[in-house]
N, C-alpha and C positions, 0 to 999 in steps of 0.2 A: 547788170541789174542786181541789185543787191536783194537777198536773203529776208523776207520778212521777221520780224524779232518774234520769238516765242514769248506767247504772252506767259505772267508768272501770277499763280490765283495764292491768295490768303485768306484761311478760315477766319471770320470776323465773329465766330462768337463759341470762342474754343472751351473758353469754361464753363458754358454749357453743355456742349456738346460731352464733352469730357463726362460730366455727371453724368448725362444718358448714357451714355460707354458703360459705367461702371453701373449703374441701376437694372442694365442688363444682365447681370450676376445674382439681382436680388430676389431670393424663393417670393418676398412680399406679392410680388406683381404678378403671381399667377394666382398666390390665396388671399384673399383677403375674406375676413372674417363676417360681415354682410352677405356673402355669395349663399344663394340658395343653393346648398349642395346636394340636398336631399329632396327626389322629385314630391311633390303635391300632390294627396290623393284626385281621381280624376272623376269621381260619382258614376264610372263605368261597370259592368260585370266583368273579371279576371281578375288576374293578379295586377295590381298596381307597380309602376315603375321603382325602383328604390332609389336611382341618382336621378338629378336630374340631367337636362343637355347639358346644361353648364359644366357640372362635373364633368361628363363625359367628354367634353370638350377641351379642357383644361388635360385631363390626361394624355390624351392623343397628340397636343399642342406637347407637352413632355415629352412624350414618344417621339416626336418628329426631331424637338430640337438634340436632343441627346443622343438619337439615333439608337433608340431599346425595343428588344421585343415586348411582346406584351405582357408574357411574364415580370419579365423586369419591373414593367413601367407599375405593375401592381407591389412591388416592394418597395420601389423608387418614392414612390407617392407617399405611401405610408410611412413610411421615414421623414419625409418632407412635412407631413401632416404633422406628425409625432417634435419636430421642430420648431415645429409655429405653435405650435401649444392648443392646434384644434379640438375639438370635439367629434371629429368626423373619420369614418373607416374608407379606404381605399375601393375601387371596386374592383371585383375580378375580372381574371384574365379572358375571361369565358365572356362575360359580360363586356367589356371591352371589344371582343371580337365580333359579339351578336346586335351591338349598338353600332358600328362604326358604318356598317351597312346602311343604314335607315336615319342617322344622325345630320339633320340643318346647323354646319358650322357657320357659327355667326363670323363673319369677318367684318372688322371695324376699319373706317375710316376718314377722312377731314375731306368734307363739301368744297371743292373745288368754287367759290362765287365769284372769282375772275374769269370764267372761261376756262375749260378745260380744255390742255394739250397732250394728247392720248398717243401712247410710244407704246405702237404694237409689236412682239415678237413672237418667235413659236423655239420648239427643240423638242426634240425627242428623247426619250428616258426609258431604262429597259426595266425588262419583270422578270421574275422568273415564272413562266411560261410551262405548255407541258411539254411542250419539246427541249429546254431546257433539262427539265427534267428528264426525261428518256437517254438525256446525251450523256447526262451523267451517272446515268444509271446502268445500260446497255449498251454505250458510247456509239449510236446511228448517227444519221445524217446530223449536221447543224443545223439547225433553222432560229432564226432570231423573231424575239416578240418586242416589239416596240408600244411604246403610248406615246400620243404627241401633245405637248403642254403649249396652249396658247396664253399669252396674258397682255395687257393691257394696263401701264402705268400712269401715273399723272406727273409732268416731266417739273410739276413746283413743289406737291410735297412727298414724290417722289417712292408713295403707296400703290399697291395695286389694286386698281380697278377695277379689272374682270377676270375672268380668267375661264378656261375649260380644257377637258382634258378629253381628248377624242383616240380613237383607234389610226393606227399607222397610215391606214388607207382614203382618210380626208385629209385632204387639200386644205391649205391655211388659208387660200380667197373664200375656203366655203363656211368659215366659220368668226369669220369681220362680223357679220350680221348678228349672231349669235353676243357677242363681244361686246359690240356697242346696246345689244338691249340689254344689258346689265349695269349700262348708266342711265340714272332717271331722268324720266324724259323732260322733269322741267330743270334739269339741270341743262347750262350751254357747253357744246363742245365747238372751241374754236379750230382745232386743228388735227387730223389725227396720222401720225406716221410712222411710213408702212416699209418693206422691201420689195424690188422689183416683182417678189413673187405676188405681189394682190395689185399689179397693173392690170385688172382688170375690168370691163361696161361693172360687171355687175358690182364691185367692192365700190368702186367711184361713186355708183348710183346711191348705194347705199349711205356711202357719206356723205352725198349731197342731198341724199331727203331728212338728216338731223344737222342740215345750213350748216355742214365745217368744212373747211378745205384742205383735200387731198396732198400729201407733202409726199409723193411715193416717184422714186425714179423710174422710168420707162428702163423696159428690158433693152440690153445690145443690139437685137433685132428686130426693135420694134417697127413697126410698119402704123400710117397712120387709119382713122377710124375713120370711115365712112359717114355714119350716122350725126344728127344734126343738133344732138342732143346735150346741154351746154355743158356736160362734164366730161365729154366727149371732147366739142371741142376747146377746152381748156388743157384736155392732157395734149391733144393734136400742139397745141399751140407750147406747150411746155418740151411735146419732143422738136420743136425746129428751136429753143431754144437752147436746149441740150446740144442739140448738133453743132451748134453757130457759136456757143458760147464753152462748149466743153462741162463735164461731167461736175469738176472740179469747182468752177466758179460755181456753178448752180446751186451745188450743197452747200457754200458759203456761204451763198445768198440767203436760200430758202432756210436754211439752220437745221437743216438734216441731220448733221452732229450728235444732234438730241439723243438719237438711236442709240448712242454708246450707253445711256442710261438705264434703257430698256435690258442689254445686253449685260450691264452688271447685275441689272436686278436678277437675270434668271442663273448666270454664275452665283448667287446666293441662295438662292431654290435648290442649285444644285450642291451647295456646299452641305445641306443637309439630309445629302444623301441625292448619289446619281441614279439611282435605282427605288422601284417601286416593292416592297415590301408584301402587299396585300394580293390576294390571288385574285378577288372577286372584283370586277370592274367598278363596280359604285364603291366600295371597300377601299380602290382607288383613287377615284373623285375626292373624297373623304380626305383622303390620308395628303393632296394635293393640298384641299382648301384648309387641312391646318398646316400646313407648313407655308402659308399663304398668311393665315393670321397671328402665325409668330413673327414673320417678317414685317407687318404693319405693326405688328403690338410695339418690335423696337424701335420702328423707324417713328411710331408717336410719340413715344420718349424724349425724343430731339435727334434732329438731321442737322449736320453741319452747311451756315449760310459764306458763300466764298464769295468774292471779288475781286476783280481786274489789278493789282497792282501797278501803278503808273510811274 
């Protein structure tokens, strides 16, 4: 039996893509000179905001890609400013720190109207924690502090979807639900795909009360499900076909595949930095969902479209 031939793909529209490459170098595409940079009085009693979100978002969006403190990122900017020929001052470091907490990052994206196919993954990312500190302070036990990063891509333009960032101790099937209500609900989800790890009633259930179907391998040991419930039995019916047909064809079939997308995507997350920065949990979230809307800001610029070479 001969060797199937490895297929050979070609970008079909390199001189675009090419441009979005290098437009990702351009300070333009964080300032542009319509942005409201300075918050809007608000007819309240206190002091009024001075940046707006925008601004404040656009720095952190800095911060993340370049991988700066927040010192930095307050001279970083103002330098940048001082190049575009703005009119506008930097905000501090302080101010940076006391927004970052309490700041809605707007994350951009493109409306999926085909049908979306939703490439779920998770990973863990470390902090420095207080037991981190103590170890290197009075070198005691180790103990590690983890965060767990969930996200959810759309496997055509290749954007993230959803995303959340939970403590070490939830489970990735507990937070699907979560995941899928951060697509709108009159948007369609045709397909969403999972790892063995969210083989479970309740992730199933959940994908089949938004009409998409489950693309997730049954665990090694899985045993079948009792109950009579059709997403029940569909996976029943998907493990005798695993059994019967092997692991291998089925991810052919189904197009499982897709998953390696998801997996690059969050190798990119973590290119800008494996580690969490900010000490305060929501400070966190934060610091997640711009490094979240830098990677959609480039990938809108233009994604490379490939094809089968024959």
């Amino acid at each position: 039996m001969k060797k199937p031939t490895h297929k050979i793909y070609r970008t079909t529209n390199w001189p675009a893509y090419n441009r979005a490459l290098i437009n990702r170098g351009n300070i333009a595409i964080w300032f542009d000179p319509k942005t409201q940079w300075y918050a809007e009085p608000q007819g309240k009693q206190g002091r009024s905001k001075t940046y707006s979100d925008i601004a404040i978002q656009c720095c952190l969006m800095i911060k993340s890609l370049f991988r700066l403190s927040l010192r930095m990122v307050t001279g970083f900017v103002q330098s940048l400013i001082h190049l575009c020929r703005l009119d506008w001052t930097a905000p501090d470091y302080t101010t940076l720190c006391r927004r970052q907490k309490h700041i809605d990052i707007a994350i951009s994206y493109q409306k999926n109207s085909d049908g979306l196919h939703l490439l779920v993954d998770s990973t863990g990312l470390k902090f420095l924690g207080e037991g981190e500190w103590k170890r290197k302070k009075h070198q005691p036990e180790y103990r590690r502090q983890w965060r767990k990063l969930h996200i959810g891509i759309d496997a055509k333009t290749l954007q993230i979807r959803a995303v959340q960032l939970t403590t070490n101790n939830v489970s990735d099937s507990q937070v699907l639900g979560d995941l899928l209500d951060q697509i709108p609900q009159d948007e369609q989800i045709n397909c969403v795909y999972t790892d063995g790890a969210y083989d479970t009633k309740h992730c199933r259930q959940i994908i089949a009360d938004r009409q998409a179907h489950a693309v997730i391998p049954p665990r090694k040991n899985a045993k079948p499900w009792k109950d009579t419930k059709i997403s029940s039995l569909e996976r029943n019916e998907l493990l005798r076909t695993v059994k019967r047909l092997g692991r291998t064809l089925w991810k052919k079939w189904s197009g499982y595949h897709r998953r390696s997308l998801v997996e690059t995507k969050m190798y990119c997350i973590k290119l800008l930095g494996d580690k969490l920065s900010a000490r305060n949990f929501d400070s966190q979230v934060n610091e997640i969902h711009a490094r979240v809307a830098v990677l959609n800001k480039f990938t809108e610029l233009g994604r490379p479209h490939t094809q089968v070479v024959t």
